[in-house]
LUMBABA-888950 format. One record per residue (C-alpha): residue number from 1; x, y, z. Coordinates in nm, 2 decimals, m for minus. Layout:
<pts>
<num NUM, east X, north Y, up Z>;
...
</pts>
This chain:
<pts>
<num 1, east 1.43, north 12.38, up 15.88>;
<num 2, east 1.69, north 12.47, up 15.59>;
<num 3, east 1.94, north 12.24, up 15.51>;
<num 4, east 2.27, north 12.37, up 15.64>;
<num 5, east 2.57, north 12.46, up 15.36>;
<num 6, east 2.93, north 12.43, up 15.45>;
<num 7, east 3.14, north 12.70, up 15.25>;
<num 8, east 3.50, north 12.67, up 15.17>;
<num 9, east 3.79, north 12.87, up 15.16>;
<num 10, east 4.08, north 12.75, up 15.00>;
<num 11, east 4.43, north 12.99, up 15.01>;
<num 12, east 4.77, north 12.96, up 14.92>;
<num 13, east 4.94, north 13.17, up 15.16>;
<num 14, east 5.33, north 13.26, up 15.10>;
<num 15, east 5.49, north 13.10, up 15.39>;
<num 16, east 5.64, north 13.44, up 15.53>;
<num 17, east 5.29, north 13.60, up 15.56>;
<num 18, east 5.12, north 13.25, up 15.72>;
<num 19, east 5.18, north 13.37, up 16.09>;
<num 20, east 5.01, north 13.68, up 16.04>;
<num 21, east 4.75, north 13.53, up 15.83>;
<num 22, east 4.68, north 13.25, up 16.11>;
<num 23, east 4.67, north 13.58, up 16.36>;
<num 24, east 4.43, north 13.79, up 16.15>;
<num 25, east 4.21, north 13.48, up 16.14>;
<num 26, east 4.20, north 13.46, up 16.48>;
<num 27, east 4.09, north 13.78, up 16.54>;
<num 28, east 3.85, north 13.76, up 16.24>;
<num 29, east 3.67, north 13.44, up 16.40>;
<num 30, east 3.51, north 13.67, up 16.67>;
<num 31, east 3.29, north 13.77, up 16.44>;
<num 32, east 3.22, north 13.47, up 16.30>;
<num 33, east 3.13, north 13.29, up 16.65>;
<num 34, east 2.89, north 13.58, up 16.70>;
<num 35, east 2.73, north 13.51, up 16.37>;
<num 36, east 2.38, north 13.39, up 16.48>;
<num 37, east 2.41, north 13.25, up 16.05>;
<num 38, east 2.75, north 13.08, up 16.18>;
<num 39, east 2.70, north 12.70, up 16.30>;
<num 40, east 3.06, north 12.66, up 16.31>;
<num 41, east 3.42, north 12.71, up 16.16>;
<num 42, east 3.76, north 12.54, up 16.12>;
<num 43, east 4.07, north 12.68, up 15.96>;
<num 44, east 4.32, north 12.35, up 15.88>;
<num 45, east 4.69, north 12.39, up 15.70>;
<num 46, east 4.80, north 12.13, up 15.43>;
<num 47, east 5.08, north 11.89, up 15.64>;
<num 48, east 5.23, north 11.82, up 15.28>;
<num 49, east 5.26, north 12.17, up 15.15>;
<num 50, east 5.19, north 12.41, up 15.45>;
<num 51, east 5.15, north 12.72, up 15.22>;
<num 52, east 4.76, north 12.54, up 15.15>;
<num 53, east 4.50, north 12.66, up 15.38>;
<num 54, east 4.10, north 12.54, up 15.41>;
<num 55, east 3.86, north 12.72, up 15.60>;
<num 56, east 3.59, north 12.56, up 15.69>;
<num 57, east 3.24, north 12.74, up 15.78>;
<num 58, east 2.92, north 12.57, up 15.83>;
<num 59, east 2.63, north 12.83, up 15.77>;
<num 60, east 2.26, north 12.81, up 15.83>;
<num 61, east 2.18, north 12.81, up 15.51>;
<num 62, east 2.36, north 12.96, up 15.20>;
<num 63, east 2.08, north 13.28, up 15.23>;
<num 64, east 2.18, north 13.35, up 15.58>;
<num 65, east 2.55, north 13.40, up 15.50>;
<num 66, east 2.49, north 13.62, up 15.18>;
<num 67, east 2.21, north 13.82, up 15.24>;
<num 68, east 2.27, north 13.75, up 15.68>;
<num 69, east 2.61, north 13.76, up 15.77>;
<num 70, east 2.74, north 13.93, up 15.47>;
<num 71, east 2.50, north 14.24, up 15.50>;
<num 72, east 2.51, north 14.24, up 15.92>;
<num 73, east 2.73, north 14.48, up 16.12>;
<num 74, east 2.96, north 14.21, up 16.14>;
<num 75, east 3.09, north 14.17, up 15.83>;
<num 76, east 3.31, north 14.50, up 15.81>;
<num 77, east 3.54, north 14.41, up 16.15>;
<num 78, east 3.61, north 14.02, up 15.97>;
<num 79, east 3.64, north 14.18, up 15.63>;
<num 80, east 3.85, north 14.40, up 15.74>;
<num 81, east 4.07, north 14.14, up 15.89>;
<num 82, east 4.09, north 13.94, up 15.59>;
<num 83, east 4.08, north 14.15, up 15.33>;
<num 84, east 4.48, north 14.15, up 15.27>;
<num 85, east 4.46, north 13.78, up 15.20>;
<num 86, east 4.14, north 13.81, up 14.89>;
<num 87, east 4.39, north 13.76, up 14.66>;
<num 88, east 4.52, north 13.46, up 14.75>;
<num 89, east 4.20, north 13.28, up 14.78>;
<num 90, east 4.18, north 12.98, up 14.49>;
<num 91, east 3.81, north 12.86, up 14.59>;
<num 92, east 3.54, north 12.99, up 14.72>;
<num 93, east 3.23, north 12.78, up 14.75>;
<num 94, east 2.86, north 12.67, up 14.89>;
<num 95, east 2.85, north 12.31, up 14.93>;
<num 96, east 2.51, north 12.14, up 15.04>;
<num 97, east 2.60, north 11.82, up 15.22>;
<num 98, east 2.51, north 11.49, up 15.08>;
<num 99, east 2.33, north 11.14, up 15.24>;
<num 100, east 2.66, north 11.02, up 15.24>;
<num 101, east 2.76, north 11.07, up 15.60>;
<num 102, east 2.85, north 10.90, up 15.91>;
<num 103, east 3.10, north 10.81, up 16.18>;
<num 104, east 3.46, north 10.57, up 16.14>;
<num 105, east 3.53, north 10.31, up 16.40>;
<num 106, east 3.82, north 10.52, up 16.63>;
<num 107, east 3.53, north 10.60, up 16.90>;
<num 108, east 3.35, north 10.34, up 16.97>;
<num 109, east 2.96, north 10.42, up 16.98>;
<num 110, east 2.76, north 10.40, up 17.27>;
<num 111, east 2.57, north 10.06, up 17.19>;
<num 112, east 2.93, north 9.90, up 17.20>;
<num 113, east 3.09, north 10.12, up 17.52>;
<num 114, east 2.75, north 10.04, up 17.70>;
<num 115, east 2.82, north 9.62, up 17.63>;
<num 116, east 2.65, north 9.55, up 17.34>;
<num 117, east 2.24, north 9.35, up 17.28>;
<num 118, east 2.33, north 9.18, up 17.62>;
<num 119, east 2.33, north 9.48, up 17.78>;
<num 120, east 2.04, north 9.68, up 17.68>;
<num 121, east 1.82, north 9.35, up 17.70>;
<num 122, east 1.95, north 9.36, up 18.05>;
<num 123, east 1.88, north 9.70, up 18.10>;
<num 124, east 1.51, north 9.64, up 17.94>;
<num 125, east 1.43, north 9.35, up 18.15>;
<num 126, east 1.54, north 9.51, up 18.49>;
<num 127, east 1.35, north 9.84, up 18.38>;
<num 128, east 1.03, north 9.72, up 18.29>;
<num 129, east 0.98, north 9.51, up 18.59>;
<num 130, east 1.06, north 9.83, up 18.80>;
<num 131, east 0.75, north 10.01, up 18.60>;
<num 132, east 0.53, north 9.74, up 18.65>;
<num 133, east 0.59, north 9.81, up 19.03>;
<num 134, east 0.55, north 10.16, up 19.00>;
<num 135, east 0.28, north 10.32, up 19.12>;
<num 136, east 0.28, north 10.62, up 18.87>;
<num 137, east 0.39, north 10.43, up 18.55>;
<num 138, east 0.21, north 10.09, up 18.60>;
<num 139, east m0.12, north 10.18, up 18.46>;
<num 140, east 0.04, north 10.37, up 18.16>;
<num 141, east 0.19, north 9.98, up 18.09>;
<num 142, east m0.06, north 9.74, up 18.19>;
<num 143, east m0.15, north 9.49, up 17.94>;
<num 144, east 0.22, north 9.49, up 17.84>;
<num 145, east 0.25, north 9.22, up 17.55>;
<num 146, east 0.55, north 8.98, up 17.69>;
<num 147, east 0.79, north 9.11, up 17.38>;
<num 148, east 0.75, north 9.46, up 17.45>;
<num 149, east 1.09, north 9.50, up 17.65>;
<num 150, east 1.31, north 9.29, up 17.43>;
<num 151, east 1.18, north 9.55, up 17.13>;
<num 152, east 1.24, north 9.83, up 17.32>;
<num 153, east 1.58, north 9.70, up 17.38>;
<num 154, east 1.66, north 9.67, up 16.98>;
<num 155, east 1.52, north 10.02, up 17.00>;
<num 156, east 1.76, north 10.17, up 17.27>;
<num 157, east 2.05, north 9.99, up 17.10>;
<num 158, east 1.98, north 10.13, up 16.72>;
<num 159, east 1.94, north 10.48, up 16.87>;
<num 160, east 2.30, north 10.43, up 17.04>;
<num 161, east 2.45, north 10.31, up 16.73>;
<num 162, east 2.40, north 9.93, up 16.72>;
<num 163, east 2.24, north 9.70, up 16.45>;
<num 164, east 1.93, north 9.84, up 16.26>;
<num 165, east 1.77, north 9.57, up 16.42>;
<num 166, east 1.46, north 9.84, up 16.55>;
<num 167, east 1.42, north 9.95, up 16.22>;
<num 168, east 1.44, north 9.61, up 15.98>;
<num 169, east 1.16, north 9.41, up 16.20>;
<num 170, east 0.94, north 9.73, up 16.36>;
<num 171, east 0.99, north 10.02, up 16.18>;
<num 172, east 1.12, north 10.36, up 16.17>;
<num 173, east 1.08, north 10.62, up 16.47>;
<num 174, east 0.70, north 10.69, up 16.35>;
<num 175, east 0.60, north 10.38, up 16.49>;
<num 176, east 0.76, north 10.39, up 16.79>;
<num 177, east 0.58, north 10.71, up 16.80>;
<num 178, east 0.25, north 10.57, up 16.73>;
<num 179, east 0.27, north 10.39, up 17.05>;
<num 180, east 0.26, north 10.67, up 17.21>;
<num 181, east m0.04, north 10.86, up 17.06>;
<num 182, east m0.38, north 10.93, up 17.26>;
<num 183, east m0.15, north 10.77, up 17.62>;
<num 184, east m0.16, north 11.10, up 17.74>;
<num 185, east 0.10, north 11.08, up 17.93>;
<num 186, east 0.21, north 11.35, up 18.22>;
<num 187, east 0.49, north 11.52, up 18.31>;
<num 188, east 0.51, north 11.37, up 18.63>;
<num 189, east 0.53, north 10.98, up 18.45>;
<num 190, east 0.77, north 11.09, up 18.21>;
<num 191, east 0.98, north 11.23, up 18.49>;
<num 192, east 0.94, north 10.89, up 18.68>;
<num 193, east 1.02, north 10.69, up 18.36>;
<num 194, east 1.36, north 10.90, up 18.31>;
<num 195, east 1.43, north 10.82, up 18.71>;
<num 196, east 1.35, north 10.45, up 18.64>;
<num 197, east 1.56, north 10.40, up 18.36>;
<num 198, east 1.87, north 10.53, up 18.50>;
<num 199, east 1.82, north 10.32, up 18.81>;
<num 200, east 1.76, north 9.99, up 18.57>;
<num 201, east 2.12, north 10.10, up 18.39>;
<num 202, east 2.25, north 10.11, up 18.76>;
<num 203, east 2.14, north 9.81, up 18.82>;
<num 204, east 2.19, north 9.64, up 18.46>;
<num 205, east 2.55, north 9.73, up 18.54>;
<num 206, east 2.59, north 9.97, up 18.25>;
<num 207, east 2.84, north 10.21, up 18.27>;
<num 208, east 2.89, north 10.47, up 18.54>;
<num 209, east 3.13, north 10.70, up 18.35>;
<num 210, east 3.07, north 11.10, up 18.29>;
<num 211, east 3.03, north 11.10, up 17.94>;
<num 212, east 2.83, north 10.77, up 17.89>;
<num 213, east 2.56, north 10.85, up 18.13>;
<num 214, east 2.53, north 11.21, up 18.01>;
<num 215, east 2.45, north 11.11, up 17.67>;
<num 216, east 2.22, north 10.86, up 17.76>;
<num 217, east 2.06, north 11.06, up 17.96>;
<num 218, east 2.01, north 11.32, up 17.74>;
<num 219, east 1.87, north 11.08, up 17.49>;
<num 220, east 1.62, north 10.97, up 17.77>;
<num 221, east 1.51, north 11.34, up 17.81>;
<num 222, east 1.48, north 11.39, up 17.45>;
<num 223, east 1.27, north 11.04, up 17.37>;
<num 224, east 1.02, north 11.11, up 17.67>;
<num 225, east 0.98, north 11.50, up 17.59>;
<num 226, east 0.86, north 11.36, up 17.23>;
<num 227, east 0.68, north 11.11, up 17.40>;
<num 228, east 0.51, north 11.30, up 17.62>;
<num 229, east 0.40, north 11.58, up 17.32>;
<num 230, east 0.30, north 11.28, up 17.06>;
<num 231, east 0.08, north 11.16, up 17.34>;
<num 232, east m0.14, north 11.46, up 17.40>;
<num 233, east m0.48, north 11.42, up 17.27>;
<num 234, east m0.48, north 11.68, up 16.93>;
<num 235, east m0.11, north 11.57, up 16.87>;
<num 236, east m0.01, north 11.49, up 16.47>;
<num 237, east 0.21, north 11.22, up 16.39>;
<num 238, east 0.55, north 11.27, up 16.26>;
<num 239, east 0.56, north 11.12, up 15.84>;
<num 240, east 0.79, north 10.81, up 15.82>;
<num 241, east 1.14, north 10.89, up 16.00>;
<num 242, east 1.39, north 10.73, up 16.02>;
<num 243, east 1.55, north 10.60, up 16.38>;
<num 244, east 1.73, north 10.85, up 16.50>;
<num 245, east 2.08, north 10.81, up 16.60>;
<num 246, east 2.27, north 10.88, up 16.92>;
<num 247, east 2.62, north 10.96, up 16.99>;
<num 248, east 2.86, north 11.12, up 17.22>;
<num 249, east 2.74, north 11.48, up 17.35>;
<num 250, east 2.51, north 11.51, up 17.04>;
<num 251, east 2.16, north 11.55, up 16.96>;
<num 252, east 1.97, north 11.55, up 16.67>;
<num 253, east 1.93, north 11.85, up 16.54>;
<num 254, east 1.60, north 12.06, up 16.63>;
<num 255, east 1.34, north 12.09, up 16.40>;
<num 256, east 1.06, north 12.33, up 16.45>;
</pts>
């Protein structure tokens, strides 16, 4: 998958033509949300100097908006928007995003909402004692070595944002993967393994809020849909990953 670019726009719009600028920008960003080449835009205004505006436009790669976007049916109707406001336009540039990336402390991450290590070794505990009673999952875990749950909880709390605790004494996500390789594993356990794991964070007491559960929930779909496909018999394991990381209503990106 190509690495996205992010394009920006930078204007100095007279302060007499900004209204109708912001309104021909409004109209233009139809086309841009039908873009299949658009990931997403945002048009921001200086607070210290409000003739200064950015847009913002994240593209699928800088190929798809040049030879894409630029040459679709699209383009005339936004060009044609736009067009007044060309010659105010001081930048116009593809940037590739670097490693350099990451989230500030205003939201807290799920590993911290959900309670922190004591509560996904809570979680852990109360889960893998359900599977071991399970009549679907139990042989998929017997022979369970007695650590297995208290690493699956360092795993669990990396992927919601914790301490890279997974990572600096396991590994990265190929070997979580490679414990998965040649199980096997049906749709009907992986189904049962999601149902188990949000009883254990009922009764772990983790919390029962909309946006919590959805995201961890999402990230238990996700994690057993991999499992399940690194577990068929002429699967391929991934190259050396790195843990990936959850957050609110977000997933990883797809790669195909």
């Amino acid at each position: 998958m190509t690495e996205s670019t992010v394009e920006y726009i930078r204007y100095r719009i007279p302060e007499e033509k900004s209204a109708e600028f912001l309104a021909a920008y409004t109209r233009a960003a139809a086309q841009l949300a039908a873009s299949p080449s658009c990931v997403d835009y945002e048009l921001t205004r200086c607070e210290e100097d409000f003739e200064h505006f950015v847009l913002r436009i994240t593209w699928t790669s800088t190929e798809d908006h040049v030879e894409g976007f630029r040459k679709s049916e699209l383009f005339p109707a936004f060009l044609a928007e736009i067009r007044p406001y060309i010659p105010y336009i001081e930048e116009m540039r593809h940037y590739t995003p670097t490693t350099v990336r990451g989230l500030g402390a205003s939201v807290p991450t799920l590993y911290a909402w959900a309670g922190g290590a004591e509560a996904f070794a809570r979680l852990t505990e109360v889960f893998y004692d359900k599977v071991l009673k399970d009549d679907v999952l139990a042989p998929v875990f017997s022979g369970l070595a007695p650590e297995h749950a208290a690493h699956v909880a360092l795993w669990l709390g990396e992927v919601f944002g914790g301490p890279h605790a997974y990572s600096e004494t396991q590994g990265g996500h190929g070997h979580m993967v490679a414990k998965h390789l040649g199980k096997n594993i049906t749709e009907v356990q992986r189904r049962r393994w999601v149902n188990l794991l949000q009883d254990a964070a009922d009764d772990a007491g983790l919390p029962t809020d909309a946006e919590f559960r959805s995201a961890f929930l999402a990230y238990a779909e996700w994690g057993t849909r991999l499992a399940v496909l690194f577990s068929a018999p002429d699967a391929t394991p991934p190259g050396d990953q790195p843990v990936p990381r959850w957050t609110w209503g977000a997933a990883p990106p797809y790669q195909p």
